[in-house]
Steps between C-alpha positions, in 0.01 A plus 500: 500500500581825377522818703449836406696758615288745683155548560284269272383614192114428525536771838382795315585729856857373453583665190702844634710720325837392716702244324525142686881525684507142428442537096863571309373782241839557405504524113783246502396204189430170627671249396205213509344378184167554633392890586186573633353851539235715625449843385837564661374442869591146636719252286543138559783330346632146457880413479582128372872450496650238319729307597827495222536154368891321608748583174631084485874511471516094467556339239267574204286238365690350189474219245741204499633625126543829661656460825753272316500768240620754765726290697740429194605842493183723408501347095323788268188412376496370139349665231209363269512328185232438297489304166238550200457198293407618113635176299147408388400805313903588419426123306229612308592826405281692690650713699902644482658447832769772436193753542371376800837538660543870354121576646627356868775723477357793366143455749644360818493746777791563763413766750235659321700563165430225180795369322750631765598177600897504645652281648207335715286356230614289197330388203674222330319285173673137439328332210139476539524660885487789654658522863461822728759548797435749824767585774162566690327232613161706511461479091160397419439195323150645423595829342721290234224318420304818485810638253483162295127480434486849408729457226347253421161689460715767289640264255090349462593155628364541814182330369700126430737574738532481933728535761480188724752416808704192458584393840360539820772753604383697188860669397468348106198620301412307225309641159240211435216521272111487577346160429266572249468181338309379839303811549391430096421114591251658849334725249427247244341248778 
């Protein structure tokens, strides 16, 4: 049960013009999320203090790969590589692999700026592939494939053309065409 400090409030005598002794009116601010007030006369307040949770200084929760990562002397984390496949339409003529590579270069952004690449990002064409190196391991495999099917889009292949994963780790894209010879045999049915 709650008490009220002082006379109770339905006690319409009780109400004087001398302040309650036991009341705090200080104008001190209460620390206690909740605050409630009555025209400046009697305030009830709540306090809930919780309590701080224990900072663990155990060991942390780790991976097999990376505890034995950490235990052979703290190795760096590798960087990303990622490999674009384009021998299918570099076979027909379609597309010229030399300007892909000069559109990754030019388009791919390091910290904010396009084409400043340095030293942490490579772009490297052998033959009918493209391969793209990061020191950071953070590179996203999606925005290349954002970079590659928008030049794709620019050079008006995007149409025959798409951007499908090879593996199951998906670091080598692979240019493939649409199958339109089985989406012409549905229609005909």
């Amino acid at each position: 049960m709650i008490s009220w400090p002082g006379p109770h409030p339905s006690n319409t005598s009780a109400h004087s013009s001398q302040p309650n002794p036991r009341i705090n009116y200080s104008n001190t601010p209460i620390h206690s999320p909740l605050h409630f007030s009555n025209a400046g006369r009697r305030t009830l307040s709540l306090s809930l203090h919780y309590p701080t949770p224990p900072i663990s200084t155990g060991p942390s929760k780790m991976s097999k790969g990376a505890a034995a990562a950490a235990a052979k002397g703290g190795a760096k984390k590798k960087g990303t590589t990622i490999t674009i496949d384009c021998s299918k339409p570099v076979e027909d003529k379609i597309m010229d692999i030399a300007s892909l590579e000069k559109f990754l270069q030019e388009r791919i952004k390091v910290g904010g700026k396009a084409g400043a690449l340095g030293d942490s990002v490579t772009v490297v064409r052998e033959k009918s592939k493209i391969t793209v190196t990061s020191d950071d391991s953070n590179f996203s495999k999606r925005y290349l494939k954002y970079l590659t099917k928008k030049y794709l889009k620019k050079h008006n292949v995007r149409d025959w053309l798409r951007v499908i994963a090879a593996n199951k780790d998906r670091n080598v894209y692979e240019l493939r065409y649409f199958n339109i010879a089985e989406n012409e045999g549905e229609e005909e049915d």
